[in-house]
C-alpha positions as CSV (number, residue, x, y, z in Angstrom):
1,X,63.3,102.4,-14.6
2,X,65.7,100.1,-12.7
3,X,63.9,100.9,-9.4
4,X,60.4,99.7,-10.6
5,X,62.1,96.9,-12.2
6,X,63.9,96.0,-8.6
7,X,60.0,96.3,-7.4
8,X,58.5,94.3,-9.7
9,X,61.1,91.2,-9.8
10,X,61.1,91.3,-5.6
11,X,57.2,90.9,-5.5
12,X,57.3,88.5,-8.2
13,X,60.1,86.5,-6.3
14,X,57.8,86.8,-3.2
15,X,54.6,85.5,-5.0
16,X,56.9,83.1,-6.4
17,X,57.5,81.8,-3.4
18,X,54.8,81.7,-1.1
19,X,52.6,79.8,-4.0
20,X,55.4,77.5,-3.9
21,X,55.1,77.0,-0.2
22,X,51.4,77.3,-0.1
23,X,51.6,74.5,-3.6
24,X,53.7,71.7,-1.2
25,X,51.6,72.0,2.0
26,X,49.1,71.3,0.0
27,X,50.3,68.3,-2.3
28,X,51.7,67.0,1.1
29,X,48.2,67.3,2.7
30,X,47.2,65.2,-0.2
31,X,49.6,62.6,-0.5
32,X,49.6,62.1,3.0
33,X,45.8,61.2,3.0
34,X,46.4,58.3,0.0
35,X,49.3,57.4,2.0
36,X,47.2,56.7,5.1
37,X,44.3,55.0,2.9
38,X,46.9,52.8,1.6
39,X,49.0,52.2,5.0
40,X,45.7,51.0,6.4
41,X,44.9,48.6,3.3
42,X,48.4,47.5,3.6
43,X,47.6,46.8,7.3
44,X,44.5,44.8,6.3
45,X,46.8,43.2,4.0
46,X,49.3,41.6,6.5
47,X,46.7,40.8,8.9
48,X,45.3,38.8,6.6
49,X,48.6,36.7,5.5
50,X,49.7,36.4,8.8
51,X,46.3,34.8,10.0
52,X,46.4,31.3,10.9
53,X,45.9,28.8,8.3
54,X,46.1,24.8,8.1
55,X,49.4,23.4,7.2
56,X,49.6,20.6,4.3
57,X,52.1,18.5,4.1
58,X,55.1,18.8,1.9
59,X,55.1,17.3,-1.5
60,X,56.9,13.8,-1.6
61,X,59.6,15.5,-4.1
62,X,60.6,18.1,-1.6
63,X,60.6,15.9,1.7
64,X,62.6,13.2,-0.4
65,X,65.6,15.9,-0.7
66,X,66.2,16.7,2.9
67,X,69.2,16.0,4.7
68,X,69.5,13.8,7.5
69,X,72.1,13.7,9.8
70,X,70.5,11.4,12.2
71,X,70.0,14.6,14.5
């Protein structure tokens, strides 16, 4: 009795186990594809905000507060 039980709770470890293993790789296969997609929208992203664009003047409010030292 105690031998078959030893049996049965070692291959259930061992299933236990590699389905775990087997579970990860696979949910890190995954994530790492939607983590790609979004590193390269991210990417698309920046390059966007970090194009060139006209610069406007400041607003009369904020150039009125500056500081000068005569510098």
């Amino acid at each position: 009795m105690t031998t078959a039980l030893i049996v049965f709770l070692n291959v259930f470890f061992i299933g236990f186990v590699l389905v775990a293993i087997v579970g990860l790789q696979l949910w890190g296969i995954a994530s790492d594809r939607t983590m790609m997609a979004s590193v390269a929208d991210q990417r698309a992203r920046l390059r966007a905000a970090f194009q060139r664009r006209p610069r406007t003047a400041a607003p009369a409010a904020r150039r009125a507060r500056a500081l000068d030292f005569g510098a």
